[in-house]
Each structure stands twice: as structure tokens, then as C-alpha cells.
C-alpha positions, 0 to 999 in steps of 0.5 A, spaced: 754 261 785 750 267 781 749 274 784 741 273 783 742 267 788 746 270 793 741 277 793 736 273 794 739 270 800 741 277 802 734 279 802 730 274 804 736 274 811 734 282 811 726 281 811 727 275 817 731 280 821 726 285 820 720 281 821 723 279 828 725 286 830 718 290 828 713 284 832 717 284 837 720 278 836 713 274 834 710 275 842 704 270 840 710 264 837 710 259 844 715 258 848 720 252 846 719 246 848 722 243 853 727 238 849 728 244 845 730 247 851 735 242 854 739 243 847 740 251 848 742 248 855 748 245 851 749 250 846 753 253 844 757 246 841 764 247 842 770 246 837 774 243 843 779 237 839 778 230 843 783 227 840 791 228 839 791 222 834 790 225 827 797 225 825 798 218 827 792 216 824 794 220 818 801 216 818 797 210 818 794 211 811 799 215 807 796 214 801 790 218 802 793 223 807 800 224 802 794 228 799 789 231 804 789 235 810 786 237 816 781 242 816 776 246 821 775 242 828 768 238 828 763 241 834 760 238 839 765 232 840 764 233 847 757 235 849 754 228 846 753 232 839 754 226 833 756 227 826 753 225 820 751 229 813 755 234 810 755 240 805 758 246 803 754 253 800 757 258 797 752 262 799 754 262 806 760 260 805 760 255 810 760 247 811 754 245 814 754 239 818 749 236 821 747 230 826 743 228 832 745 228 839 747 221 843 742 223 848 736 222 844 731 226 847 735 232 844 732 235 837 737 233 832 741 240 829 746 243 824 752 247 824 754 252 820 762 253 821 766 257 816 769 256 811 774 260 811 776 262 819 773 254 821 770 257 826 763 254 827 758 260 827 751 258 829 748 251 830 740 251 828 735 246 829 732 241 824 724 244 824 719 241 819 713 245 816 709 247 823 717 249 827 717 243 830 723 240 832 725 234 829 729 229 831 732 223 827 739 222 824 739 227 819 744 224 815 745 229 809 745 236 808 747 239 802 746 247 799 745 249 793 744 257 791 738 260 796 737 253 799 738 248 804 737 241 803 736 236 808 734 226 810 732 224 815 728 217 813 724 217 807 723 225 808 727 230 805 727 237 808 728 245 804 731 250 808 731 257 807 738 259 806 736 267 808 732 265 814 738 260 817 744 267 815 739 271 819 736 266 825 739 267 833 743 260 834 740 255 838 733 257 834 728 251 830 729 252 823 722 252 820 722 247 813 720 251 807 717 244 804 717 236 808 716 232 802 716 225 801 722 221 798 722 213 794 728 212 798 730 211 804 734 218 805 740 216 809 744 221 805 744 227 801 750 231 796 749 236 791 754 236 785 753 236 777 747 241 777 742 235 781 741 234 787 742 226 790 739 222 795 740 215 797 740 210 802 744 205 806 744 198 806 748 193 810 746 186 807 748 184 801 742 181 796 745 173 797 745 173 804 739 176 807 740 174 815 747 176 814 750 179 818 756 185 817 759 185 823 762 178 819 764 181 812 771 183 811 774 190 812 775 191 805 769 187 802 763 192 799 757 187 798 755 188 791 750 194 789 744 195 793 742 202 794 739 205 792 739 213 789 735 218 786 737 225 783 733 231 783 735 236 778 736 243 780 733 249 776 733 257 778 726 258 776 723 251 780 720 251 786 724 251 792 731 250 787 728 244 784 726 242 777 720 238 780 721 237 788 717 230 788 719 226 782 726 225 781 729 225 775 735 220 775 735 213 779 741 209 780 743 202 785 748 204 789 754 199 793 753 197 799 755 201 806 754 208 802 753 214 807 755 219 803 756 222 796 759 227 792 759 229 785 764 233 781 763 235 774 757 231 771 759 224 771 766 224 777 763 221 783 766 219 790 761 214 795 763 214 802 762 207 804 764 204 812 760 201 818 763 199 824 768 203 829 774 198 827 773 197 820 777 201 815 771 206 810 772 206 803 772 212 798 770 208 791 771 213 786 767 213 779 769 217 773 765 219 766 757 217 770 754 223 767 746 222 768 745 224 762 747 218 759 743 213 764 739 209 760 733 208 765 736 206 772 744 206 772 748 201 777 755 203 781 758 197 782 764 196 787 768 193 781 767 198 776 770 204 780 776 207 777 779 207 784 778 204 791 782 209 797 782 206 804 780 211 810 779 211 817 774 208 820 767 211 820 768 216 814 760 219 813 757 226 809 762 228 803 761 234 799 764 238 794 768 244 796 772 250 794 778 246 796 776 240 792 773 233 796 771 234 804 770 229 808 766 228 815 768 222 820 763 221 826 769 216 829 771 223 834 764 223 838 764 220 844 759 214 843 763 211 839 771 214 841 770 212 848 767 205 846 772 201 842 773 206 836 779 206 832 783 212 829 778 217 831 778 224 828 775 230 829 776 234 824 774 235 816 779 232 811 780 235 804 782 231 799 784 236 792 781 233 786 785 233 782 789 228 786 783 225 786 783 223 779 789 223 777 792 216 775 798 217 777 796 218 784 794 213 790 
């Protein structure tokens, strides 16, 4: 994270704050809408644990958890708030994870939680272009320099990440850009100086009606993803090279819903479906996108390392303490309806266990 990135952020907090104090907090803005309403009802999400099982469920997978650790408790657990994406932004210094809410009518959110303190400081609410709140899954979000980035469907969303440090919690956070994507947005990362896209898929290419529900725990269908890459640049709009043409294309395993990448060519795919079914983190080394020649293909078994994981692992991102991982497996819609191993809180995993041969 560079200076120039982290005054503009500073400074375009500083001028949102401002605007807000000399209109008098922008009398002519409507009042929210009653959806919006309800979720500031239930706001602030709490980090209250729902579950004493992490260190039983840690024992259940020693050579995952030999070398990982618990970190900040996941909000909203109890208040119908379920997991989906997650990112990490050094500007803010904080996780950003986002979801949307088992009461379907609520809008769908983000929370910032810092990195430091795991004290989650404020949730937002997923505006487009106009504020409107939207609503959907939301399953990634991911940051880099003075912007947040988040899917939901085949849309992707730019936030200002000055105007998210200086908004009031429980407020609708306008989008900058709505744009559409060629992918079905399922999950997002940033890594590696691009920005990724993708999307998950259940069925594998041979067996069109199969149902997943049937396939072994262990068993990632044969590529069939898809996922695209956005370059990064300083001077793009909106942080990007160009926000409408992706510059990378990649098939992608099944059951994806989160990536990682570290360096220019590592990257790590959370793969998982089901609350019984043990999640895979399917780790692949030396990728760079520089070297693809046209579409390139991640297949299950060119994957330097398979590590199994609880049940319902989603987002990933990189973090300052190597690989953090996000399970939606501690909500309630799926920990009080036949989950197993439910856990509500982040898992970090330092790289360099991560790609060292002589670990896991």
C-alpha cells in the first residue's frame, strides 16, 4: 500500500464527512427505505461465539490447524447475518466481510472488523450507482489501494474506500461503478496486481442432471469454472486497467467459492458444498497470468497440494499474516439445521507453511 494511495483515501473520508456536516446531513437525501430500516433494527451485528466446538473441530484436522489459527470472531452469527466473501485492505487495515441476511427481505451488507483488535468497526450496506440497497449473496469482496470491490450475480460493484472509513454504520454505501461482468460473479480475490472474478459451478461437464448432493466428499468434478482477471493500475479508473474488458481467463475446478493469490503465480481455490462435506483448499504454484497463452486451465489434479478443511469453507484473501479463511458453517441457517464442525471465526494459515513441501 503506497502513500499516494492511503492520502487519497484519507482525503476523500476527510471531503465525505465534510459534505455530510455543512448540508446538514443532505436534507433533501429520502429517508431509508423500510427494508433498510429493518437491518438498522438489527444493527449493530454482534461478535457474540455461537459455538464451543473450534477446538474440536481444529483436532478433527491437525494437518490443517498444526498450522492455523483462530482469529477475530465472525459477526452477526446470531442475528440471521450469513458469511460469504472476504477481503483484506491495507488501507483500512481491516477484513472486509461480506453476506446477506437468512431474512431475505433485509438488504445485503459488509462488515469492516480490524485487523488488529478483531473488533468489528462498522457494517455498510451494499448500494448501487443511485443508493439503493441491494440485496443478493454478495459473495466476494475483496480491496485494493482507495477501492473496494465486490459480486453479486453477473455485476461487479466499486466502493469508495474513503467514503466507507468516514460513513455512519448501518448506512447504504452508494457504488462508484455497477458494471457488467462475463462471468457469473460468485467470488472475488485480489492478489498478484489483478483483481479475480469467478464463478461456482456444481455439475460436472459429463453428467449435466447430476446431482452433487451424490458426489464424494473428496471428489472436485473436472474444471468448469470460469474466472477472469482484472489488471490493477494507479492511474485506471476506478483502480483498474480497464473495468470492462478483463485481461485474463481461466477454467477453474468445480464447487470454487473463494480465491487467493500470492505472488504472481501461487493460488489457493476454497472448494466446498454441503454443511456435512469436508471443504478442500486446492493449492497451485508457479500460474503466473503472464504466462497463460489464451484461456488457462486449473485442474484438480495439477494442484501442488489438496488440504482438507471443514465443512463450508467460502471467501479467502491474502492478509498480513498469510491466508485467511472465512466458513459460513457458524450461521445459524445451516448451525442449527444438520451443520457439521461449525466455526465462527477466521483461520489464518501462514504461507510459508502453505508452500513449504515439507508441510501438510
Amino acid at each position: 500500500m503506497n502513500l499516494f494511495s492511503v492520502l487519497k483515501i484519507r482525503w476523500a473520508a476527510l471531503v465525505f464527512a465534510l459534505t455530510l456536516l455543512l448540508s446538514g446531513g443532505t436534507p433533501d437525501t429520502p429517508q431509508p427505505g423500510e427494508a433498510v430500516q429493518a437491518l438498522q433494527a438489527v444493527l449493530p451485528l454482534s461478535q457474540t461465539s455461537v459455538t464451543d466446538q473450534c477446538d474440536a473441530v481444529a483436532a478433527a484436522y491437525p494437518k490443517l490447524f498444526d498450522h492455523a489459527a483462530f482469529g477475530a470472531v465472525i459477526p452477526g452469527l446470531d442475528q440471521g447475518f450469513v458469511p460469504q466473501g472476504l477481503g483484506y485492505s491495507d488501507a483500512l487495515s481491516a477484513y472486509l466481510i461480506s453476506g446477506y441476511f437468512s431474512n431475505g427481505d433485509l438488504p445485503s451488507a459488509f462488515v469492516i472488523v480490524d485487523a488488529v483488535s478483531g473488533k468489528a468497526r462498522k457494517t455498510l450496506i451494499f448500494g448501487d450507482a443511485d443508493g439503493e440497497a441491494q440485496t443478493g449473496h454478495f459473495g466476494g469482496v475483496a480491496a485494493h489501494g482507495a477501492y473496494i470491490y465486490a459480486v453479486c450475480k453477473t455485476q461487479l460493484f466499486v466502493y469508495d474506500a474513503g467514503a466507507a472509513l468516514a460513513a455512519r454504520g448501518g448506512t447504504v454505501l452508494p457504488a462508484m461503478l455497477v458494471t457488467e461482468l462475463p462471468v457469473q460473479g460468485s467470488f472475488c480475490g485480489a492478489g498478484g496486481g489483478v483483481l479475480w472474478v469467478g464463478s461456482f459451478e456444481n455439475r460436472a461437464p459429463s453428467e449435466p442432471s447430476a446431482d452433487p448432493a451424490e458426489a464424494a466428499p473428496a471428489d472436485v468434478p473436472d474444471p468448469q469454472g470460469d474466472m477472469v482477471g482484472y489488471r490493477f493500475s494507479s492511474f485506471g479508473p476506478y483502480g483498474l486497467c480497464d473495468p470492462e474488458t478483463p485481461e485474463y481467463a481461466a477454467k477453474i475446478p468445480a464447487l470454487v467459492q473463494g480465491v487467493a493469490c500470492y505472488g504472481r503465480g501461487t493460488f489457493v481455490f476454497s472448494c466446498s458444498y454441503g454443511r456435512t462435506r469436508n471443504s478442500r483448499l486446492l493449492v497451485f504454484r508457479n500460474r503466473n497470468p503472464k504466462t497463460w497463452n489464451g484461456e488457462a486451465v486449473f485442474s484438480k489434479e495439477e494442484a501442488s497440494r489438496t488440504l482438507t478443511a471443514p465443512p463450508m469453507s467460502e471467501g479467502l484473501t491474502t492478509c498480513p499474516a498469510g491466508l485467511a479463511i472465512l466458513f459460513e458453517s457458524g450461521a445459524a441457517l445451516y448451525r442449527t439445521d444438520g451443520g457439521k464442525n461449525p466455526l465462527d471465526r477466521l483461520v489464518t494459515v501462514g504461507w510459508l507453511a502453505l508452500l513449504n513441501p515439507n508441510v501438510f
